[in-house]
Gaussian input, Z-matrix of N, CA and C with variables (Angstrom, degrees):
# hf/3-21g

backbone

0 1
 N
 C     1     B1
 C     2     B2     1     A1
 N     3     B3     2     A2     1     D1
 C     4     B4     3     A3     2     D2
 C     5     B5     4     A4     3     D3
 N     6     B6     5     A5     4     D4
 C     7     B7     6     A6     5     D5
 C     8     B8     7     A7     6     D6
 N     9     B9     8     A8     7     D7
 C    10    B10     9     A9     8     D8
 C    11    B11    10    A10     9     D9
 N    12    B12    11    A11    10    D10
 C    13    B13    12    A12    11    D11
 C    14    B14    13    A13    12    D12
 N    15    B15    14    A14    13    D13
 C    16    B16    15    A15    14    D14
 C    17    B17    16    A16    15    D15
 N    18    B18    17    A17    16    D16
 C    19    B19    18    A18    17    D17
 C    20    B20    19    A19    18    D18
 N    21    B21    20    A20    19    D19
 C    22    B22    21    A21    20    D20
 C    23    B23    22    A22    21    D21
 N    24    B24    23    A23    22    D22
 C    25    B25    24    A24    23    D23
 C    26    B26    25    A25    24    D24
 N    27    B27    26    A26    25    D25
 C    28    B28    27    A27    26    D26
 C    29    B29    28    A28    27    D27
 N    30    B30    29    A29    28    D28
 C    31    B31    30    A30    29    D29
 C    32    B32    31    A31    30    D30
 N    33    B33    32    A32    31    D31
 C    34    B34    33    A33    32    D32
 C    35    B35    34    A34    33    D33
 N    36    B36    35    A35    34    D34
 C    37    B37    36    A36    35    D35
 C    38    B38    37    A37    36    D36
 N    39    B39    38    A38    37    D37
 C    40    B40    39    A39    38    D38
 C    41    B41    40    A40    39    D39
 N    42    B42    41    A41    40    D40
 C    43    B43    42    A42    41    D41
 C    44    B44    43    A43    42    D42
 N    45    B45    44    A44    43    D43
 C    46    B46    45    A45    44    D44
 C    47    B47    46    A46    45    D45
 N    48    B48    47    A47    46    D46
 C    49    B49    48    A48    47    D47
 C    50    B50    49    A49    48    D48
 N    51    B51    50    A50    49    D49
 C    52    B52    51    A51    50    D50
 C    53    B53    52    A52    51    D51
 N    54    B54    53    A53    52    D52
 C    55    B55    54    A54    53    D53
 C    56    B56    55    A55    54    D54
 N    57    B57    56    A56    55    D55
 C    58    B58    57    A57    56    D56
 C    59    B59    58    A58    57    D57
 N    60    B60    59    A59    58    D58
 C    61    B61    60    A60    59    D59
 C    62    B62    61    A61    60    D60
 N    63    B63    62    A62    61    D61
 C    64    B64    63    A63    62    D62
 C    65    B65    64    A64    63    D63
 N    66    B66    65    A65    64    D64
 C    67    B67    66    A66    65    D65
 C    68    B68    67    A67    66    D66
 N    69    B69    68    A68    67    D67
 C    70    B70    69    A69    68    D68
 C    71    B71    70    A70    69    D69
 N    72    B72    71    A71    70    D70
 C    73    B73    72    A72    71    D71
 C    74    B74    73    A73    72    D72
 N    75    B75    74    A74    73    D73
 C    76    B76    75    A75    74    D74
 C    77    B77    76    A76    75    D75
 N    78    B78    77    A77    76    D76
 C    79    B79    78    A78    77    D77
 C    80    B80    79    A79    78    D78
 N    81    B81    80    A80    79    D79
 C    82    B82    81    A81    80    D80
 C    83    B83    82    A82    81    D81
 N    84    B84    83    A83    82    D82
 C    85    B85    84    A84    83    D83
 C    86    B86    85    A85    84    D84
 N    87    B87    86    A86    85    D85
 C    88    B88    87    A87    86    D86
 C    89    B89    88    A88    87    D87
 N    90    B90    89    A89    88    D88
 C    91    B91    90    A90    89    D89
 C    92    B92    91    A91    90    D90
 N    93    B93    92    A92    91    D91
 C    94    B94    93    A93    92    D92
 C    95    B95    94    A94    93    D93
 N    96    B96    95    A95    94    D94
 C    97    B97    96    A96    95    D95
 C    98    B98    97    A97    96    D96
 N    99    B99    98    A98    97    D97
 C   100   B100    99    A99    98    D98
 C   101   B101   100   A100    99    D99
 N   102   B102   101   A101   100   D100
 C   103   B103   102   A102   101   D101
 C   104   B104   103   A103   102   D102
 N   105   B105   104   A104   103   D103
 C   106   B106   105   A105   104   D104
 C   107   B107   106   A106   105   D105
 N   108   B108   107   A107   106   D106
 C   109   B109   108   A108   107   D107
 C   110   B110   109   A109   108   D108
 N   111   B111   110   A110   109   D109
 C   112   B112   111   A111   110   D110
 C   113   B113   112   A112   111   D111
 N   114   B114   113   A113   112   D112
 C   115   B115   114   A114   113   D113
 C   116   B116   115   A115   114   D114
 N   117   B117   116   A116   115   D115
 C   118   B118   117   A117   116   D116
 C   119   B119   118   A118   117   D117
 N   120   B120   119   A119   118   D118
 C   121   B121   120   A120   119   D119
 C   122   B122   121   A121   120   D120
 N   123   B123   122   A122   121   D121
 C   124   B124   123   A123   122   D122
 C   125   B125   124   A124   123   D123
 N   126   B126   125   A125   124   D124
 C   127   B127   126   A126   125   D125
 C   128   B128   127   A127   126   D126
 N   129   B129   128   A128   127   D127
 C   130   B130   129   A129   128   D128
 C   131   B131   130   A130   129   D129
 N   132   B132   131   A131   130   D130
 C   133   B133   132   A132   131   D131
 C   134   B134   133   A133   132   D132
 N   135   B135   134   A134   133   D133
 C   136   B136   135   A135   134   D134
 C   137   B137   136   A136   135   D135
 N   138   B138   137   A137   136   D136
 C   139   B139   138   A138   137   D137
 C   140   B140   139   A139   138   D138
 N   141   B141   140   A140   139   D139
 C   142   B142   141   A141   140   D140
 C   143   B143   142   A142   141   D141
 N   144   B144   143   A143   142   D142
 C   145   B145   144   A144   143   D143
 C   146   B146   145   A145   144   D144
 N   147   B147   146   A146   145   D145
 C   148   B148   147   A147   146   D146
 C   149   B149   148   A148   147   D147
 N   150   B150   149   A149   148   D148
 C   151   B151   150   A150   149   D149
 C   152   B152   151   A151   150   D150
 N   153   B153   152   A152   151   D151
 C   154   B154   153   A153   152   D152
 C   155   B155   154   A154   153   D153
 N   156   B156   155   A155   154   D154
 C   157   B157   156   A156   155   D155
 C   158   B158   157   A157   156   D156
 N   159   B159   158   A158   157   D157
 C   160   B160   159   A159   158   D158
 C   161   B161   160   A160   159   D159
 N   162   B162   161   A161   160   D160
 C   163   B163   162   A162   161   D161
 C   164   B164   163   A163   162   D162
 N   165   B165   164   A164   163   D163
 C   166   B166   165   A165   164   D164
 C   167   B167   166   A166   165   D165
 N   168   B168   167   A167   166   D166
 C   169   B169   168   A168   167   D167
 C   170   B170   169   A169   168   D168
 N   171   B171   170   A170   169   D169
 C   172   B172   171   A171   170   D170
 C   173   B173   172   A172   171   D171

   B1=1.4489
   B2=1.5260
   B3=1.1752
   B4=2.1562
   B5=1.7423
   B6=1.4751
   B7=1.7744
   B8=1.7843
   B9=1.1068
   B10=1.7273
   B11=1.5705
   B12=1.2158
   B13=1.3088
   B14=1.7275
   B15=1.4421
   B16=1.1888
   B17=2.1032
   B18=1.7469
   B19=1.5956
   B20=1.8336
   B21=0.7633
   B22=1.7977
   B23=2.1066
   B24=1.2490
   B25=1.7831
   B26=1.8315
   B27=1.2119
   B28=1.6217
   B29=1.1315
   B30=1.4442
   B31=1.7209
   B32=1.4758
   B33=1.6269
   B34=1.0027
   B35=1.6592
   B36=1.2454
   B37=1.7458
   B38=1.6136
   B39=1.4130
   B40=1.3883
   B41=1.0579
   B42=1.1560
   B43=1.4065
   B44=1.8625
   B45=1.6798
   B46=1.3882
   B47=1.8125
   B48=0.9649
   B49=1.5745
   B50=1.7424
   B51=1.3820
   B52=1.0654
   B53=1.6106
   B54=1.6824
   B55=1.7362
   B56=1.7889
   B57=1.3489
   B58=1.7887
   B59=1.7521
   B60=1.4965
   B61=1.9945
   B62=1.7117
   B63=1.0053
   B64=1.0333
   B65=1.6940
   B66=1.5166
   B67=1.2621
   B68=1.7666
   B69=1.3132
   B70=1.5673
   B71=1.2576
   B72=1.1376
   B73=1.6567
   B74=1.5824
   B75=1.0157
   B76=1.7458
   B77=1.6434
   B78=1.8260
   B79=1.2572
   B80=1.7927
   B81=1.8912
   B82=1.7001
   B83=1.3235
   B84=1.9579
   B85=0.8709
   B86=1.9187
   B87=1.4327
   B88=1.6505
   B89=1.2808
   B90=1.4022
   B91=1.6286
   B92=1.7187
   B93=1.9237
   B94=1.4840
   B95=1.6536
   B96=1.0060
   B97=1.8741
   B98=1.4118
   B99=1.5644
   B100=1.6386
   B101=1.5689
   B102=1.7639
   B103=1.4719
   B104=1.9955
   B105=1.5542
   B106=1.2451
   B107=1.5797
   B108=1.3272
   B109=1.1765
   B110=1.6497
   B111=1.3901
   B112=1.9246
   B113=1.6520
   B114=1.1948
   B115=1.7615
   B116=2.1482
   B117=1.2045
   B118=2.0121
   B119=1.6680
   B120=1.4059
   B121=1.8076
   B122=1.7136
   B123=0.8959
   B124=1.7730
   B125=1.7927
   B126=1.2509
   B127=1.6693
   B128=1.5951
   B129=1.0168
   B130=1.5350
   B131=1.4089
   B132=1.7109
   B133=1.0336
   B134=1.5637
   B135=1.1637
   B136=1.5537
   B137=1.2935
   B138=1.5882
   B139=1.0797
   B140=1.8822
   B141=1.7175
   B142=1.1175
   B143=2.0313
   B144=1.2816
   B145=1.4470
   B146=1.5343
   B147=1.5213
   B148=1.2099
   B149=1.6157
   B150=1.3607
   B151=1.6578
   B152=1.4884
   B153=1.4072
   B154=2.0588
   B155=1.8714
   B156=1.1756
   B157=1.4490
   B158=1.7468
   B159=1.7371
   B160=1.4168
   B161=1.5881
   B162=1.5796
   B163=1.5787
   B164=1.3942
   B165=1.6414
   B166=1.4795
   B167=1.5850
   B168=1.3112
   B169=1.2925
   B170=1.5099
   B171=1.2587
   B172=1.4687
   B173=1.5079
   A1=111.60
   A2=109.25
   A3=114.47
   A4=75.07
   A5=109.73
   A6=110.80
   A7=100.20
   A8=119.96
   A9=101.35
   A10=101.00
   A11=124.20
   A12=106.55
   A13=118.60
   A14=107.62
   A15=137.72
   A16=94.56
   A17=104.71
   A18=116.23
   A19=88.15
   A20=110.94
   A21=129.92
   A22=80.26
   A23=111.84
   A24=119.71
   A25=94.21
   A26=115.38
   A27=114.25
   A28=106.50
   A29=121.43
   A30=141.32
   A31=110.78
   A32=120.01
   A33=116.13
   A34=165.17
   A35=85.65
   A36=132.69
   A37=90.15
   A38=112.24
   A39=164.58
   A40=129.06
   A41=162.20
   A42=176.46
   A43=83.74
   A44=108.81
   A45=117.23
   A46=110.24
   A47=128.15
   A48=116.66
   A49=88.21
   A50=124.90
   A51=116.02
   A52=114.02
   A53=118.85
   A54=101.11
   A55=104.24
   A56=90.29
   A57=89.20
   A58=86.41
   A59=80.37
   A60=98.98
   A61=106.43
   A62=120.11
   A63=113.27
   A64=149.41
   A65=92.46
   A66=118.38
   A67=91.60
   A68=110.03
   A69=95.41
   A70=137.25
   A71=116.03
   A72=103.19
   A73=106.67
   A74=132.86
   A75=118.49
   A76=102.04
   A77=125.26
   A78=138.24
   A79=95.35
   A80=86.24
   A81=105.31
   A82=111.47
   A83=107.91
   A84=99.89
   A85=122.88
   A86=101.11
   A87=105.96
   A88=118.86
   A89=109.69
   A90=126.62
   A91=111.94
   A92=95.91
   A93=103.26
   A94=109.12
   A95=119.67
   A96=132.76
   A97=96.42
   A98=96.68
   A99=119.42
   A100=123.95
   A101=102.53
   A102=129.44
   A103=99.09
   A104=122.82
   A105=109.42
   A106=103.78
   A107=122.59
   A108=124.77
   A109=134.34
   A110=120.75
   A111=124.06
   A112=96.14
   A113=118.92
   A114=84.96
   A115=99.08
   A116=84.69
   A117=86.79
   A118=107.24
   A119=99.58
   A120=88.62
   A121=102.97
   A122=100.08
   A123=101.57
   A124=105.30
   A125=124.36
   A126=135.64
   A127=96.42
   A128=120.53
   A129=110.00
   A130=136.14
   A131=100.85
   A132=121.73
   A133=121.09
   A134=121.72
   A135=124.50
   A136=96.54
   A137=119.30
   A138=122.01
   A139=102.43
   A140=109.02
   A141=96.12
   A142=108.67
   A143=111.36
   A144=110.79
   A145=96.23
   A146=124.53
   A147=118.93
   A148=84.69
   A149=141.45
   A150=136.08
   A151=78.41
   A152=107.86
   A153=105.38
   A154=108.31
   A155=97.25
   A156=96.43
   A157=115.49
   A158=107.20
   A159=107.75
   A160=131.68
   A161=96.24
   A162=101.80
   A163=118.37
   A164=122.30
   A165=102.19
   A166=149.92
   A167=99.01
   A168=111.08
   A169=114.75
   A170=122.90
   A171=124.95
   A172=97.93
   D1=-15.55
   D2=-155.48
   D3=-77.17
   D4=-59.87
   D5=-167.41
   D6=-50.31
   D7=-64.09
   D8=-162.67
   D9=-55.77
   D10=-20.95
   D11=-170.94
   D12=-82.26
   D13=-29.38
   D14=-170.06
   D15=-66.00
   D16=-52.83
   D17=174.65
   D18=-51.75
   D19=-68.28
   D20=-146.52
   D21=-38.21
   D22=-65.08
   D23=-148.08
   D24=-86.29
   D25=-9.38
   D26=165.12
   D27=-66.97
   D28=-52.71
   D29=-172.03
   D30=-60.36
   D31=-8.64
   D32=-152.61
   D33=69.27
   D34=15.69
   D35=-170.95
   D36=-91.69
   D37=161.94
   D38=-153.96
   D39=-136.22
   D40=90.68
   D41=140.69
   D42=-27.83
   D43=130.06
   D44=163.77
   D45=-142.34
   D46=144.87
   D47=-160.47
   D48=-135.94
   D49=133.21
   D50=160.52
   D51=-152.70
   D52=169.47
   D53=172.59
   D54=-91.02
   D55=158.75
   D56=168.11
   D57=-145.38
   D58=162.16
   D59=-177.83
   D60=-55.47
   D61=169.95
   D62=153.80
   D63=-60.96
   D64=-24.26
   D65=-168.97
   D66=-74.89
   D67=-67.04
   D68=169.98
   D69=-47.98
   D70=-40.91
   D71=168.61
   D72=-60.96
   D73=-72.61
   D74=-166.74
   D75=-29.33
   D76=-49.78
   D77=-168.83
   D78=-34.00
   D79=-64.53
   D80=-171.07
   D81=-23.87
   D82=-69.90
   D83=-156.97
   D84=-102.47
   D85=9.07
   D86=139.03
   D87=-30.64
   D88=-74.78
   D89=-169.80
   D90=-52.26
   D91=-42.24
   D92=179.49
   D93=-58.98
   D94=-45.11
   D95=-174.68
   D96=-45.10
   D97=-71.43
   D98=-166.71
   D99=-38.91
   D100=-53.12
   D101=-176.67
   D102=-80.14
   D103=-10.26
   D104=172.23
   D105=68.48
   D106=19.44
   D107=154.01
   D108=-79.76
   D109=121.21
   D110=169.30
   D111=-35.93
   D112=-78.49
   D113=-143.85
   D114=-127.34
   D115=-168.74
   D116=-173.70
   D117=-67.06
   D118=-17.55
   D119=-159.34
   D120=-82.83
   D121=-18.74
   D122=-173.78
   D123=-79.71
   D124=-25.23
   D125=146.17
   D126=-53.35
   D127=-66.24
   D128=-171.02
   D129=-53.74
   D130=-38.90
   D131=154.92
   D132=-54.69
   D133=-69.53
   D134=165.65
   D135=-15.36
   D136=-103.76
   D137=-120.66
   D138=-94.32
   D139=9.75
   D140=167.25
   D141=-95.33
   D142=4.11
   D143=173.80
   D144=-84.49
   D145=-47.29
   D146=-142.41
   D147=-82.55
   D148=9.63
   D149=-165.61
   D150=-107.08
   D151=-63.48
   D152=-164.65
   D153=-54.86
   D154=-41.24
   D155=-177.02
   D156=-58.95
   D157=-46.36
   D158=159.85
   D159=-44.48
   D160=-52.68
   D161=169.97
   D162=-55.19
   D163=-56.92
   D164=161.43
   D165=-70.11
   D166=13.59
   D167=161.24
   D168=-97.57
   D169=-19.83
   D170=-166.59
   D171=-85.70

């Protein structure tokens, strides 16, 4: 795990840890199944670019 993490902060990535309800994670990983995505953070990722990107267009 030390190596993917070690790739992850070379790449320029961020480690972020937070709680969410429950109800969102199942949401998460609906979307994760659906979208044929490995894990929750790449859902997270998505749709927290596609929110900032909205906000700076709005």
């Amino acid at each position: 795990m030390k190596a993917h993490r070690a790739r992850q902060a070379a790449s320029g990535r961020q480690q972020v840890s937070c709680w969410l309800p429950a109800d969102l994670v199942e949401r998460i990983d609906q979307l994760k199944k659906q979208r044929g995505l490995r894990a929750r953070a790449e859902v997270i990722e998505q749709e927290l670019r596609r929110l900032i990107e909205a906000e700076t267009r709005a």
